[in-house]
N, C-alpha and C positions, 0 to 999 in steps of 0.2 A: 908739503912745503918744508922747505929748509930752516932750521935758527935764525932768528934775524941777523945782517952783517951789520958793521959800523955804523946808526943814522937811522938805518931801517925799521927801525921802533918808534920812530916818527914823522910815518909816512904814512898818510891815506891814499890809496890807488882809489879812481874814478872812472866807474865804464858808463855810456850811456849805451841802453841795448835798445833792440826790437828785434823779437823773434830772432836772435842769434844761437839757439840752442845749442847743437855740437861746437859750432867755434870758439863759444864764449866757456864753454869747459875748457876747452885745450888751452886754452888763455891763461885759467884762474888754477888749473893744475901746474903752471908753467911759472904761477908768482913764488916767489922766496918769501919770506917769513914776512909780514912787516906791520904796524901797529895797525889797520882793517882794512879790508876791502871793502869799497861801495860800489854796486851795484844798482843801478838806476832805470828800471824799465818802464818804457813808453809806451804800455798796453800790450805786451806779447799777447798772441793765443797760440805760442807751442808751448816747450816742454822748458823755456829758458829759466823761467823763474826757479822752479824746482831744481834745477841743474846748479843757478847759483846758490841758493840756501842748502841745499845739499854738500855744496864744498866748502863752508863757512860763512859764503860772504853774507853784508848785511844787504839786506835788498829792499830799495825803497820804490815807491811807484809814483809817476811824474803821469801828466799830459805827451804825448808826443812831440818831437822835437828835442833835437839834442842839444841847441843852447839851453831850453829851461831842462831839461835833465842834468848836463855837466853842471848848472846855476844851483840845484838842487843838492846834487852828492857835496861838491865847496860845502855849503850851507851847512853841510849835516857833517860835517868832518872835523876830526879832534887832532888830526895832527898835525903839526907845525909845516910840515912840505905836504902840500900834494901833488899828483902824478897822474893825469888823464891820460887815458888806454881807450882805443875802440875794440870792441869786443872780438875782431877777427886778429889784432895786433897784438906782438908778445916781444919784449927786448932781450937781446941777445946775453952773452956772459961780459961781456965790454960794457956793454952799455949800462948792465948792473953795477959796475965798477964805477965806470964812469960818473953816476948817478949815485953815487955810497960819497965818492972824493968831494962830485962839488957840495952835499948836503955837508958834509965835515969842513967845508973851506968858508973862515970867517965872511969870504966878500960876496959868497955863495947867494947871499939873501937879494941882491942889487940886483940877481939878474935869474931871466929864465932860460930855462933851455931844452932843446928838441934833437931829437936822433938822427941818425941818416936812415931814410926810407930805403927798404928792401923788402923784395918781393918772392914770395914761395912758390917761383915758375920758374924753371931753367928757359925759357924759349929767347929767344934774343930782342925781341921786343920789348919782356920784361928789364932785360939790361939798358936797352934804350929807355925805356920810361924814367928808370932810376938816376940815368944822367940826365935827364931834363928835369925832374926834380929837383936835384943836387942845382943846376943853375939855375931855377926857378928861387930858392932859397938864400943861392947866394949873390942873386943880381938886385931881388926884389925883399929878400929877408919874409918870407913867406910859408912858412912850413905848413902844415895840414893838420888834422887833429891826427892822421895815420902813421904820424912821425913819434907821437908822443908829447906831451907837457911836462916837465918839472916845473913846478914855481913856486915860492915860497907865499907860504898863507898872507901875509905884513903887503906884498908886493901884487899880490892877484887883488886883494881890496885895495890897495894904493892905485891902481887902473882900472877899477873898477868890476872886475871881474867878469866871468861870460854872460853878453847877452842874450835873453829870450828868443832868440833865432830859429827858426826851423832847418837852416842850413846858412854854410859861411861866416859863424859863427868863429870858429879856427880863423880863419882871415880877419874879421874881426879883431878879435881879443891881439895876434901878433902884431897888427897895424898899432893898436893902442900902444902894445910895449915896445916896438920901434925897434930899430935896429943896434942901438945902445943898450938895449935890457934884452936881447934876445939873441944865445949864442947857437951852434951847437954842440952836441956833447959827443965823445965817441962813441962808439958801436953804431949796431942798426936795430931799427924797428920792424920786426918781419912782419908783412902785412899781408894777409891771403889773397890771391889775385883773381878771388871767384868771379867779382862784379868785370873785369876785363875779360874774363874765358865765357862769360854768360852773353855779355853785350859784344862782345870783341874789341883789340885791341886798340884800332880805331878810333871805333864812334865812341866809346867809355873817353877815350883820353880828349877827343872833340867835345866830348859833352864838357867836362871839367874845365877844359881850357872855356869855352863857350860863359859857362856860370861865372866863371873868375871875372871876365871881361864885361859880363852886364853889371855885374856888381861894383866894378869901378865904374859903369858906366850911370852907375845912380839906380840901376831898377833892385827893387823893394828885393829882398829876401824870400818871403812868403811866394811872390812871383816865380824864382828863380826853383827854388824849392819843387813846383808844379812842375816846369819846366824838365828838373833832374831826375822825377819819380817818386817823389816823397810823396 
């Protein structure tokens, strides 16, 4: 890791893992300096845990389920910003900047913000996903947890912060902050595109679309969750 830049001494980064072993190294090799990393696993049995204590981070261990894991890292965090990461997702050199300017900009605190989604597959399907994304975000103000979190400590408890969720929880917590408290920032968030090259580009992007729409359509999380694989 790098020196901390401007800010970054007051930032706690948040992963919720399971069993993310190799990715979640390339992740936590790929952070810049900053006041800790928390690490939150949901009962791995590979080699994850030891991978994150191994690179410093502090690693705490939760239930399964990534609302109460991200509910947990918050909880146990000492820094004034935190910054939710999925363990396959890393932000670019922009988005570091990005992310240095708005924690230094007094108005910075009023509001959260999330990256542009990008993906680590040249195929042109991955290009199309990113632009339905991109207007997924900017029709419905809807980012993902795969985009990334900034939000200031004052302003995650002023909305309440992440729900207990097993999934949908990211759609959650943005609904809450609305489109007034929720920008996004430059750069991108590269996000590994295993789960679309495993299930294909399709049925993965069907399945998402599918979750999104029962969960506006009222059905339970926990349901949905079954539904996705969890």
């Amino acid at each position: 890791m790098t020196s901390p830049g401007p800010g970054l001494v007051d930032l706690s980064v948040i992963l919720p893992v399971l069993n993310a072993g190799e990715r979640l190294g390339r992740t936590l090799v790929d952070l810049p300096a900053v006041r800790e990393v928390i690490v939150v696993d949901g009962g791995s049995v590979d080699d994850t845990v030891a991978r994150a204590a191994a690179l410093g981070a502090r690693v705490l261990h939760s239930v399964p389920g990534r609302g109460h894991q991200l509910a947990l890292g918050a909880e146990a965090a000492s820094g004034a910003w935190l910054l939710f990461l999925h363990a396959d997702t890393r932000l670019d050199a922009p988005a570091w900047a990005a992310l240095t300017n708005h924690i230094a900009a007094p108005q910075g605190r009023g509001w959260a913000g999330a990256f542009r989604f990008k993906l680590d597959d040249s195929a042109w399907q991955a290009r199309l996903l990113e632009w339905g994304v991109g207007l997924r975000v900017a029709l419905l103000a809807l980012p993902y947890g795969d985009q990334g979190l900034l939000i200031h400590r004052d302003l995650y408890a002023e909305v309440g912060g992440f729900a207990a969720l097993p999934l949908m929880e990211d759609v959650d917590l943005a609904r809450r902050l609305g489109r007034h408290r929720l920008r996004r920032l430059d750069g991108a968030a590269l996000t590994s595109a295993e789960r679309w090259r495993r299930r294909g580009w399709v049925r993965q992007s069907a399945l998402n679309l599918r979750c999104l729409m029962l969960y506006f359509l009222g059905v339970a999380p926990a349901r949905i969750a079954t539904l996705y694989g969890r």
